[in-house]
C-alpha positions as CSV (number, residue, x, y, z in Angstrom):
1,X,276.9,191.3,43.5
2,X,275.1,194.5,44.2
3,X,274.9,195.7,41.4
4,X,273.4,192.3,40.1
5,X,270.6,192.3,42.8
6,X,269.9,196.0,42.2
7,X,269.1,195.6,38.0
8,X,266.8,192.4,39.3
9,X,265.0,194.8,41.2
10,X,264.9,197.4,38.6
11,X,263.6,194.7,36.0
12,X,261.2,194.5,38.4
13,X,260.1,197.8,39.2
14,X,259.9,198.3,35.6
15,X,257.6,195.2,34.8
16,X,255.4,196.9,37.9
17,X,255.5,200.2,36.1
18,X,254.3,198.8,32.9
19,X,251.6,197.1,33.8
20,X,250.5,200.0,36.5
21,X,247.5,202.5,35.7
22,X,248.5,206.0,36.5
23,X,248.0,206.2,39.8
24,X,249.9,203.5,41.1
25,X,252.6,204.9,38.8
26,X,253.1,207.8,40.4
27,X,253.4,206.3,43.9
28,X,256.1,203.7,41.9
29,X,258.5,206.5,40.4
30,X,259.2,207.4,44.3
31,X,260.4,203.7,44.4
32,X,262.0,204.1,41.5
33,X,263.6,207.3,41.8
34,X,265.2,206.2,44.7
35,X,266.5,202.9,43.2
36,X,268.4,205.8,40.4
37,X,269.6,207.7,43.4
38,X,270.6,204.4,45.0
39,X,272.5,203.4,41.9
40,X,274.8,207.0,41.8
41,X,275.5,207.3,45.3
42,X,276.8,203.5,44.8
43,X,279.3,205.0,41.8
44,X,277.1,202.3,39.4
45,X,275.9,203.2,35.6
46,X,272.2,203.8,35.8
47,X,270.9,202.6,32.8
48,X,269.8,205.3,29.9
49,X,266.0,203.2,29.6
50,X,266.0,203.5,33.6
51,X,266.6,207.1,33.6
52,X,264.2,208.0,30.4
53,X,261.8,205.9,32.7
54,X,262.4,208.1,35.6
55,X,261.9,211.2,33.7
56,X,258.8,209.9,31.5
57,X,257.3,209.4,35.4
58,X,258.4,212.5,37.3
59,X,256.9,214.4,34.1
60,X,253.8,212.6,34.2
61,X,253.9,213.6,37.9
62,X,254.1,217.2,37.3
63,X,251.1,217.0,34.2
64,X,249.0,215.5,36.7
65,X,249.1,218.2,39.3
66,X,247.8,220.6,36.6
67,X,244.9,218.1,35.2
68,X,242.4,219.3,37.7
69,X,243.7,223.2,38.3
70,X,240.6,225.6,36.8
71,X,242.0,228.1,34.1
């Protein structure tokens, strides 16, 4: 049952992510970072999308802190 409610909310999350511009995604992979770390402490299988996901957005995270840094 939990693990049922938690890929609803991942669907979710993802539809959210999607249709986000990039600000909005970076505040939404703390959401959904936290659904993945949710998902292992539970002993569940995060899904391999879910995690590419998660990793598209932390690096996207990490680009963006160097967009505006003079050279």
């Amino acid at each position: 049952m939990a693990e049922k409610k938690i890929l609803e909310l991942i669907e979710k999350l993802e539809a959210e992510i999607e249709a986000a511009d990039d600000s909005d995604r970076e505040d939404m992979q703390v959401q959904l970072h936290a659904v993945v770390a949710q998902m292992k402490d539970k002993g569940l299988k995060v899904p391999q999308r879910l995690s590419q996901l998660d990793h598209q957005l932390e690096d996207e995270a990490v680009e963006s802190m160097f967009d505006n840094m003079p050279v």
